[in-house]
N, C-alpha and C positions, 0 to 999 in steps of 0.2 A: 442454856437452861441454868438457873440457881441454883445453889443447895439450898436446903431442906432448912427453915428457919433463919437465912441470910436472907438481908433486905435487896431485890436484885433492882438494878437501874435500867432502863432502857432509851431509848432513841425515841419511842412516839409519844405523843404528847395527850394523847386521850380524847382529843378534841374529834368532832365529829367532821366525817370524809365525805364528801362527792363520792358515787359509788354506779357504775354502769353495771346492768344485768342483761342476761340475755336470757331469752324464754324459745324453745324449738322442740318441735315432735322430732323423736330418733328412731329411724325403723333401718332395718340391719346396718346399723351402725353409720346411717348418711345425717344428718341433719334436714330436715325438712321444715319450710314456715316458719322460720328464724327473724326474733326481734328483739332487736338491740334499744336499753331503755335507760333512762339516767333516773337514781332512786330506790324505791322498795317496791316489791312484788307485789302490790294490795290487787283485792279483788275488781275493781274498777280494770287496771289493766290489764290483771290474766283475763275478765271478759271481753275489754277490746281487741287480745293477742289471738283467740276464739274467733271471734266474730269477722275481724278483719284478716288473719292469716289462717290459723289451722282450717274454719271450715271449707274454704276453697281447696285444700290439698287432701281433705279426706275422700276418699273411694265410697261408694254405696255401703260395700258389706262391712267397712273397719268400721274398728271398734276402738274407743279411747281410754285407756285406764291410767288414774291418777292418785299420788300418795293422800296422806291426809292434812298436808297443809292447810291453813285456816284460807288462804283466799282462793282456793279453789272448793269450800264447802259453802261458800257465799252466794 
């Protein structure tokens, strides 16, 4: 960390990264319907990660609750 008013230098160069995410229901602390993706979380994906993983491992009676991230109000 810098002090307060010193110009501080670093190692990364600013430049934009390649960047893997991964998106997975957790229920008592297992990972369930887990998918590994290269990119940003946009709404296109969270509804294929939907569609193609989580609704097959939901039960009848669950229930899904989710933050308020913009690509899941899409």
């Amino acid at each position: 960390m810098g002090q307060k008013g010193k110009k501080l230098i670093g190692e990364k160069s600013g430049k934009y990264y390649a960047r893997t995410n991964i998106i997975a229901r957790f229920v008592n602390n297992r990972s369930i319907a887990p998918m590994i993706f290269n990119g940003s979380c946009t709404a296109k994906v969270f509804e294929t990660w939907g569609k193609q993983f989580l609704i097959k491992e939901l039960k009848p009676d669950q229930r899904v609750v989710m933050d308020t991230d913009a690509f899941h109000r899409s």
